[in-house]
C-alpha positions in Angstrom: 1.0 6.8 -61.5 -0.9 5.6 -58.7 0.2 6.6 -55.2 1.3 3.2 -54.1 3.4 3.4 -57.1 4.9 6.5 -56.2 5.3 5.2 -52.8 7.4 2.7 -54.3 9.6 4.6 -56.8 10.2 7.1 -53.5 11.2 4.1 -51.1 13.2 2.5 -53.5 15.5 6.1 -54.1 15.6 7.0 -50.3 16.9 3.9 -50.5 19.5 3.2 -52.8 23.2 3.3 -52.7 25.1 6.5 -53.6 26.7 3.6 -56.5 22.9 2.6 -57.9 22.1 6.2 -58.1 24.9 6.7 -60.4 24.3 4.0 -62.2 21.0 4.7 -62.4 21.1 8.8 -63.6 24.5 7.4 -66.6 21.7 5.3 -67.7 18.8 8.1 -67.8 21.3 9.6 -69.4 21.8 7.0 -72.1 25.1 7.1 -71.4 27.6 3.7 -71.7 30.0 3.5 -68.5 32.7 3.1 -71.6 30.9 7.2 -72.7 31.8 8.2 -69.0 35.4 7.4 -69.7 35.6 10.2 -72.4 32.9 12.8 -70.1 35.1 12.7 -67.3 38.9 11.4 -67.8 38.7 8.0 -65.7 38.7 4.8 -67.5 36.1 2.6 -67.7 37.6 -0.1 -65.5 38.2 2.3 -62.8 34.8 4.0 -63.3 33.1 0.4 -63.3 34.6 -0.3 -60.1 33.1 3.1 -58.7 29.3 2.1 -59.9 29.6 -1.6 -58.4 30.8 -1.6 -55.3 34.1 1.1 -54.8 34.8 3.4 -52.6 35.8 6.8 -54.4 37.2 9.7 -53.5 35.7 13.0 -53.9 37.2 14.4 -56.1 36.3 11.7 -58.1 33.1 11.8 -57.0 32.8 15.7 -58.2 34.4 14.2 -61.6 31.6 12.0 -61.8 28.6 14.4 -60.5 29.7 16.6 -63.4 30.1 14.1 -66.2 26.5 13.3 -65.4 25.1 16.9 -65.2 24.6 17.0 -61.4 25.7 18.1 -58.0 27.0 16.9 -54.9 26.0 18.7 -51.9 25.3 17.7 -48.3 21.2 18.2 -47.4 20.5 18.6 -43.9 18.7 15.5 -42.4 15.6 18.0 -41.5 15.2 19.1 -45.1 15.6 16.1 -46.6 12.0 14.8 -47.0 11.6 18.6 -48.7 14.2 17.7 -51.4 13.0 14.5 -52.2 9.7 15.8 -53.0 11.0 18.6 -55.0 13.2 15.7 -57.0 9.8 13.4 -57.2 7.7 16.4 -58.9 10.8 17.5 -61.2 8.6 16.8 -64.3 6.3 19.4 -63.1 8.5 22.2 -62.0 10.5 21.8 -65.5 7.6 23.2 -67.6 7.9 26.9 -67.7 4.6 28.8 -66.3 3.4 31.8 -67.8 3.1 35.2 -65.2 -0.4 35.6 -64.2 -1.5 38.9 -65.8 -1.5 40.8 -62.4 1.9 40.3 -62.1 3.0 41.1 -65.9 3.7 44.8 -65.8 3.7 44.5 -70.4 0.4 42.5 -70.3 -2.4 44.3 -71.9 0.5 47.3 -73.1 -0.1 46.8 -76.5 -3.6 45.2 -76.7 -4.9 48.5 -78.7 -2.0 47.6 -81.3 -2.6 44.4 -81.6 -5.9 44.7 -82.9 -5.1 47.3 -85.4 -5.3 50.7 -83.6 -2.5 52.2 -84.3 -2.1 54.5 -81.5 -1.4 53.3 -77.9 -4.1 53.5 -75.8 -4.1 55.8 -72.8 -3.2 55.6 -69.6 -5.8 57.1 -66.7 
């Protein structure tokens, strides 16, 4: 993804209704707004009226949030830009990274072991 692109995609989040981002993570989700009526208790009429153009509560809000595997929280205006650039590079921070070998207290414990010895090696 180009930069510009990514410029885009970011813009177009910051700015999009709290109603389009639900919309938009039920359908990430592949989940039918009829589905959300079995996730979360609310029918689909009243949850259709939520995703166009309603003005819910927040406990149903919290109803919702949960039925589509997320959180509400309040972010403080001077940590926002922070947030959405953790959000942007979610791919990235998903994929588990190995401890470097200087922080691994077990690396290298059983290297002598492993490559048949069969007593541990000794420590100085």
């Amino acid at each position: 993804m180009c930069c510009h692109t990514a410029f885009n995609e970011t813009y177009k989040l910051q700015n999009m209704t709290l109603h389009a981002q639900i919309k938009r993570r039920r359908r990430e989700l592949g989940l039918t707004q009829h589905a959300m009526e079995s996730r979360i208790g609310m029918s689909r009429q009243q949850y259709q009226r939520l995703e166009s153009q309603g003005n819910p509560r927040l406990d149903s809000l919290q109803l919702v949030a949960q039925g589509l595997n997320a959180e509400l929280m309040l972010i403080p205006r001077e940590k926002l830009h922070a947030v959405r650039q953790l959000l942007e590079h979610k791919e990235t921070l998903d994929e588990p990274t190995p401890p470097a070998p200087d922080e691994d207290p077990w690396h290298g414990l059983l290297d002598d072991l492993e490559q048949g010895n069969t007593e541990p090696k000794e420590r100085e």
